[in-house]
mmCIF file of the C-alpha atoms, coordinates in Angstrom:
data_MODEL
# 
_entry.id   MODEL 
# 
loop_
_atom_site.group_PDB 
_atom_site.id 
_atom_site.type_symbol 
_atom_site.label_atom_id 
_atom_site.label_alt_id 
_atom_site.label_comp_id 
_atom_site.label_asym_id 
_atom_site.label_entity_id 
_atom_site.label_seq_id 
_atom_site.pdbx_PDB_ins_code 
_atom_site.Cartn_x 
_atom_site.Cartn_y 
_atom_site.Cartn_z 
_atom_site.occupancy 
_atom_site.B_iso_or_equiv 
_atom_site.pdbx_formal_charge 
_atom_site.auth_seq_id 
_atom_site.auth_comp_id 
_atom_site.auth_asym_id 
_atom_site.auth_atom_id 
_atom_site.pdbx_PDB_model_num 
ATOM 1  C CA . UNK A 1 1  ? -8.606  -0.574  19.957  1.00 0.00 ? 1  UNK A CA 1 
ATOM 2  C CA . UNK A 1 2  ? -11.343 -0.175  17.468  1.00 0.00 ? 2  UNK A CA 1 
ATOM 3  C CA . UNK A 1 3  ? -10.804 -0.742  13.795  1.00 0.00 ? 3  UNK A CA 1 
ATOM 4  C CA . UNK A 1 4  ? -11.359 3.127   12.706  1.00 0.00 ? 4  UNK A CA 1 
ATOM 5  C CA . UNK A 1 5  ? -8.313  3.570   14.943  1.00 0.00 ? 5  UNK A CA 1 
ATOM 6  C CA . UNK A 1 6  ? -6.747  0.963   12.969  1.00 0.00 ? 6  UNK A CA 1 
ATOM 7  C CA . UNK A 1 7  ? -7.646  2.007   9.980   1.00 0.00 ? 7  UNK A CA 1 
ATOM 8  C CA . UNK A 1 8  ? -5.967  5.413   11.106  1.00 0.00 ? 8  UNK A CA 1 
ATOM 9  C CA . UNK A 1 9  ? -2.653  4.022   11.954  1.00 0.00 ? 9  UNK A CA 1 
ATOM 10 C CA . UNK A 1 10 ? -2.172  1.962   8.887   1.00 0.00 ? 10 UNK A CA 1 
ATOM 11 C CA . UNK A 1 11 ? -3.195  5.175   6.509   1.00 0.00 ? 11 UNK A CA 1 
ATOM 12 C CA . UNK A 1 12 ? -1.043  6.942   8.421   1.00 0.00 ? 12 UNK A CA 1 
ATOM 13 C CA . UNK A 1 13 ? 2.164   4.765   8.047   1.00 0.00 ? 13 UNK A CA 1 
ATOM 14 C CA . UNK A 1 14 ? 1.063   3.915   4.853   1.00 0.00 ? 14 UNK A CA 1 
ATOM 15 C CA . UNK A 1 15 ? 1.454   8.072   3.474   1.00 0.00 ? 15 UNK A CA 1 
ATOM 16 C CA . UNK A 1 16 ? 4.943   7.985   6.136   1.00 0.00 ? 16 UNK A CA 1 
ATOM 17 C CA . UNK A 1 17 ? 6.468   5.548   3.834   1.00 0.00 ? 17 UNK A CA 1 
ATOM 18 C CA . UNK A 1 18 ? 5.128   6.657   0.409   1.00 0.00 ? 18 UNK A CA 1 
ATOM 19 C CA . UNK A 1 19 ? 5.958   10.530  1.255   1.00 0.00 ? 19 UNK A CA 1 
ATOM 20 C CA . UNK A 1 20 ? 9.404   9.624   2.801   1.00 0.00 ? 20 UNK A CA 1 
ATOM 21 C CA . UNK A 1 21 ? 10.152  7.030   -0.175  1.00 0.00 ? 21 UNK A CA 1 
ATOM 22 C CA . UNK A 1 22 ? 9.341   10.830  -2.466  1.00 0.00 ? 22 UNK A CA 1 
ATOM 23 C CA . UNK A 1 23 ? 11.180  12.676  -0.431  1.00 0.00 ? 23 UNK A CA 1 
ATOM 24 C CA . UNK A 1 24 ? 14.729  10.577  -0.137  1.00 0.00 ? 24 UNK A CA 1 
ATOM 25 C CA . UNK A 1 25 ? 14.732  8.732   -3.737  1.00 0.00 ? 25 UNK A CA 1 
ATOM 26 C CA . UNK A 1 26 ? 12.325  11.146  -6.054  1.00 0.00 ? 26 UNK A CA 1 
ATOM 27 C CA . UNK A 1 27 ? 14.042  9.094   -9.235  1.00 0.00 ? 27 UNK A CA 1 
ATOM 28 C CA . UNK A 1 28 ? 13.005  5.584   -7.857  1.00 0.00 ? 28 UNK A CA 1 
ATOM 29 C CA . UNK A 1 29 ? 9.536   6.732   -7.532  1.00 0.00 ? 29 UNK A CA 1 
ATOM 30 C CA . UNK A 1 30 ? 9.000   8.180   -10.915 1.00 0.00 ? 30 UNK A CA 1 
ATOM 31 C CA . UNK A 1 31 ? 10.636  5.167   -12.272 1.00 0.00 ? 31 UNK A CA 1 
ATOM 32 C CA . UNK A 1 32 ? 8.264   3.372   -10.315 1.00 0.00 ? 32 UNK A CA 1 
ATOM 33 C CA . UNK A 1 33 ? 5.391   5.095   -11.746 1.00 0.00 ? 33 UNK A CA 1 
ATOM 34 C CA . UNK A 1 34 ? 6.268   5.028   -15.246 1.00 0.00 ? 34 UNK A CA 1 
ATOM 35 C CA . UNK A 1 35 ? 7.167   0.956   -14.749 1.00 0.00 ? 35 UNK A CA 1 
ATOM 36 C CA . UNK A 1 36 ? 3.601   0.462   -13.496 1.00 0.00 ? 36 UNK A CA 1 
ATOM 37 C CA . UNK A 1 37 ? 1.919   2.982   -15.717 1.00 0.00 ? 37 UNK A CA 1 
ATOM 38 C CA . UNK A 1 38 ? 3.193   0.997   -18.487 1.00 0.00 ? 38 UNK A CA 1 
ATOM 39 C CA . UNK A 1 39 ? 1.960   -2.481  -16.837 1.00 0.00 ? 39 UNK A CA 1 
ATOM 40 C CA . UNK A 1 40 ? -0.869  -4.358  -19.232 1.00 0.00 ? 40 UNK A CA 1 
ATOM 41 C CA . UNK A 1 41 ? -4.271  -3.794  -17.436 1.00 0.00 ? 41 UNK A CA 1 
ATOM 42 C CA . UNK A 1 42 ? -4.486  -7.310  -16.575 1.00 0.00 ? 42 UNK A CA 1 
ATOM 43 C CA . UNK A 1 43 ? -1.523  -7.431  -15.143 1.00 0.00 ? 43 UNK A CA 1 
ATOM 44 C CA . UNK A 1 44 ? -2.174  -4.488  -13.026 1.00 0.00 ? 44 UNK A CA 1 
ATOM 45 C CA . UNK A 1 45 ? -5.831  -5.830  -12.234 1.00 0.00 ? 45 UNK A CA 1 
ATOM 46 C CA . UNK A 1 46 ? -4.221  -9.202  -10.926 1.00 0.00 ? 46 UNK A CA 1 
ATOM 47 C CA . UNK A 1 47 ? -1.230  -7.451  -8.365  1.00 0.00 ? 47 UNK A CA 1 
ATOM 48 C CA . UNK A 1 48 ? -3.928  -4.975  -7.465  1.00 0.00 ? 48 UNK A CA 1 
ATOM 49 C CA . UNK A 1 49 ? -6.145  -8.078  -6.136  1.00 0.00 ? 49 UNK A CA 1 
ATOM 50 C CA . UNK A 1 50 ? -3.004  -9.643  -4.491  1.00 0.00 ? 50 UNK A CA 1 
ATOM 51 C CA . UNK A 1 51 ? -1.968  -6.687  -2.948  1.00 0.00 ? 51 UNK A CA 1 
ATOM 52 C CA . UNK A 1 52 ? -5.412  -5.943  -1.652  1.00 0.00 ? 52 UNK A CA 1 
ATOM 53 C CA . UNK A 1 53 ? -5.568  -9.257  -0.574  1.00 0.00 ? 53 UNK A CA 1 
ATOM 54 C CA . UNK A 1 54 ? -2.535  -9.264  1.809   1.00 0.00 ? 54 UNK A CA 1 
ATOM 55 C CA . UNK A 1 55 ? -3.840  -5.926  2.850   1.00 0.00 ? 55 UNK A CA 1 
ATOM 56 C CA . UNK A 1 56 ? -7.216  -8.016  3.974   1.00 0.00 ? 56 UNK A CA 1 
ATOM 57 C CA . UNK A 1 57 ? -5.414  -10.587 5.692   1.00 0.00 ? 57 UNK A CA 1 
ATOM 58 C CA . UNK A 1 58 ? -3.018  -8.310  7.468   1.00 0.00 ? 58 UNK A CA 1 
ATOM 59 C CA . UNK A 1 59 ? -5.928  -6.117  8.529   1.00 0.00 ? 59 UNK A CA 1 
ATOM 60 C CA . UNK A 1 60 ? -7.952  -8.986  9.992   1.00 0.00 ? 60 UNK A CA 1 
ATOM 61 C CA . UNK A 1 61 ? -4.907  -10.045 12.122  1.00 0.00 ? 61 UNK A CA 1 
ATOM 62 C CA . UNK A 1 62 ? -4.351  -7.013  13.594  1.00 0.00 ? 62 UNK A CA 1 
ATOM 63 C CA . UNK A 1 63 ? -8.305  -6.461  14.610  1.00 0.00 ? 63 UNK A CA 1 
ATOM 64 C CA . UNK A 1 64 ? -7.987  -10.179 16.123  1.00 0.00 ? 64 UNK A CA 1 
ATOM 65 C CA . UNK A 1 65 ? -5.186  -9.538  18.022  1.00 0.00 ? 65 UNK A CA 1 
ATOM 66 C CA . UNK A 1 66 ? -5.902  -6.055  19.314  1.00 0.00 ? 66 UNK A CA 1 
# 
């Protein structure tokens, strides 16, 4: 499997859950957006950098074991 297919899947399933999350709780998500669109920048910054590292880590594991 190479890691553009990868890449692939996880955008894919990635826009399944964010368009289904819109689609079946429309209030949670604007609440969601307003919650983080009020976040300090530096708190935003810092769960952007976690988030991107789990991402990373999650990533390599599934190009290792593929």
């Amino acid at each position: 499997m190479s890691l553009l297919t990868i890449l692939l899947a996880g955008f894919g399933v990635w826009l399944l859950v964010e368009g289904a999350l819109c689609a079946l709780a429309p209030d949670f998500m604007r609440d969601l957006a307003a919650r983080v669109s009020s976040l300090p920048q530096r708190e935003l910054i810092v769960a952007g950098l976690i988030v991107a590292g789990i991402g990373g880590v999650m990533l390599t594991l599934a190009v290792r074991t593929a």
